[in-house]
KOLLO-977712 format. One record per residue (C-alpha): chain; residue number from 1; x negated, y negated, z. Coordinates in Angstrom, 1 decimal. Example, Ala and Ser with C-alpha at 12.3 -4.5 7.8 and 13.67 -1.06 7.14 Angstrom:
% residues 2
  ch    i    east   north      up
   A    1   -12.3     4.5     7.8
   A    2   -13.7     1.1     7.1
//
This chain:
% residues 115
  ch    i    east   north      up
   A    1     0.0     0.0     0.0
   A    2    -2.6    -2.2     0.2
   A    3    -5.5    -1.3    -2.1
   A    4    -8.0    -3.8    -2.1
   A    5   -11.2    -4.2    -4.7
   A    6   -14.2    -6.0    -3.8
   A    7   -16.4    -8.2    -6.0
   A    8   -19.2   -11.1    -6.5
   A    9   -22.1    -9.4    -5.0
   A   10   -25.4    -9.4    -6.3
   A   11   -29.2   -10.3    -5.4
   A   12   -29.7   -14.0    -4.8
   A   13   -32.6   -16.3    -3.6
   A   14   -32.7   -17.6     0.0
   A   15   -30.7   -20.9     0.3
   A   16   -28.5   -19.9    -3.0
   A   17   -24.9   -19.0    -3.0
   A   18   -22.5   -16.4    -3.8
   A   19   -18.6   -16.1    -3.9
   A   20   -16.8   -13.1    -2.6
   A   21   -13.6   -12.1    -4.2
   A   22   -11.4    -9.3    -2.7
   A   23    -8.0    -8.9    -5.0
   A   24    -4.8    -6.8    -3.3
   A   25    -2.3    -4.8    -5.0
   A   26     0.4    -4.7    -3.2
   A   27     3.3    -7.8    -1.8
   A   28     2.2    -7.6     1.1
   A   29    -0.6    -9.5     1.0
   A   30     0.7   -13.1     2.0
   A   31     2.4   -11.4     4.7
   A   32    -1.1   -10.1     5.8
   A   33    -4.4   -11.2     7.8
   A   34    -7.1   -10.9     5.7
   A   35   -10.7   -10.6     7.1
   A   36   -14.4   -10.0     5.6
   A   37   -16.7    -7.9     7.4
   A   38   -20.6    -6.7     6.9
   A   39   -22.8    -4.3     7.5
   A   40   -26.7    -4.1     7.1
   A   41   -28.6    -1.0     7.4
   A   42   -28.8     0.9    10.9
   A   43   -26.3    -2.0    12.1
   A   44   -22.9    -2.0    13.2
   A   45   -19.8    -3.4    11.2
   A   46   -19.2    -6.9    12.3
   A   47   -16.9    -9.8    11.3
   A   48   -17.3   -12.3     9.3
   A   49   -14.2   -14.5     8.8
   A   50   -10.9   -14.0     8.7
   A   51    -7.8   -16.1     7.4
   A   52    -4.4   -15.4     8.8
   A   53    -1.0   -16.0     6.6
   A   54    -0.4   -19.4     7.4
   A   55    -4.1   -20.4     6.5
   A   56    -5.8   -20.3    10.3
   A   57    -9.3   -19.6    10.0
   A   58   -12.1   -18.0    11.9
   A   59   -15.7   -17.2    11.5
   A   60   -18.6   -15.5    13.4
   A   61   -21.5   -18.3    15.0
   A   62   -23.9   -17.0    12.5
   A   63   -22.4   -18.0     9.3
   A   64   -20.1   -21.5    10.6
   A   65   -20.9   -24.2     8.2
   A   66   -22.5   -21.9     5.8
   A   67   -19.2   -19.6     4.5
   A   68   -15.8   -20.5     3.7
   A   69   -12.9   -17.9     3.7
   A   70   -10.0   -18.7     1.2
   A   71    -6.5   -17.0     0.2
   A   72    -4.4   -17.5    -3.4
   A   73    -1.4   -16.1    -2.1
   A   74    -0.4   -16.1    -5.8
   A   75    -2.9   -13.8    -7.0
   A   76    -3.1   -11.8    -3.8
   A   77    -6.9   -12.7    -3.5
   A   78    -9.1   -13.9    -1.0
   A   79   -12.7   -15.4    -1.3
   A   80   -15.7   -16.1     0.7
   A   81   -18.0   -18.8    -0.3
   A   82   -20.6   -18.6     0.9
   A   83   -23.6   -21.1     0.7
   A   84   -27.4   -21.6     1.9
   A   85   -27.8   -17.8     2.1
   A   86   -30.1   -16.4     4.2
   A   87   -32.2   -13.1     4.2
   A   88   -30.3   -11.8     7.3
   A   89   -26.9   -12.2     5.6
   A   90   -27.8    -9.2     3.3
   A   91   -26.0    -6.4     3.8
   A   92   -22.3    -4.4     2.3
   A   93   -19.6    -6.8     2.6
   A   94   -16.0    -5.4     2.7
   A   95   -12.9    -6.9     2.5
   A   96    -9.8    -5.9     5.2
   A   97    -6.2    -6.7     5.1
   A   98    -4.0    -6.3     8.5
   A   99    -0.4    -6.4     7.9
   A  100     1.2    -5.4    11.5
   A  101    -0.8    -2.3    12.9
   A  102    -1.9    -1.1     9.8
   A  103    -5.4    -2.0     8.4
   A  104    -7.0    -1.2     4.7
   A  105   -10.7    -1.5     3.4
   A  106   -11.7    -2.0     0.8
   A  107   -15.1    -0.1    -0.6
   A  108   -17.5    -2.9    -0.1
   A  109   -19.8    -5.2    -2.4
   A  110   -23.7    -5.5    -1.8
   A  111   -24.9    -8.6    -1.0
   A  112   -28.8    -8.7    -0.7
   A  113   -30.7   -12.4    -0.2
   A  114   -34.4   -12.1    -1.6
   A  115   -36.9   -13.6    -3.0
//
């Protein structure tokens, strides 16, 4: 019910930018609290930012000021912008919808910050 697809990764230089796009399938989506989450290797899964349905916002210390979280209720999409990447921002980012108790992933886009 609420298939999700990731994409917008990629390798970029420290201090570029990237923009995250995560598209739903299913209605439900403007109903639904989206979310972004990562996970580099040997760490655990941690959040990133998350938008609720009316468009309240909220992001982990380590990335405030630096990424913006987005919906288009109209295309059942959400994006992360995210600027003035840094090497420790590399890692799988995945996208997660929460509509009541039920949560979906979706299978995750690379993003690795090298020069």
């Amino acid at each position: 019910q609420g298939q999700l697809v990731e994409s917008g990764g990629g390798l970029v230089q420290p201090g570029g930018s990237l923009r995250l796009s995560c598209a739903a399938s299913r209605t439900i989506f403007s109903q639904a609290t989206m979310a972004w989450y990562r996970q580099a290797p040997a760490k655990q899964r941690e959040l990133v930012a998350a938008i609720s349905s009316g468009g309240s916002t909220n992001y982990a210390d380590s990335v405030k000021g630096r990424f913006t979280i987005s919906r288009d209720n109209a295309k059942r999409t959400v994006f992360l912008q995210m600027n003035s990447l840094k090497p420790e921002d590399t890692a799988v980012y995945y996208c997660k919808l929460t509509y009541y108790l039920n949560n979906y992933w979706g299978q995750g886009t690379q993003v690795t910050v090298s020069s």
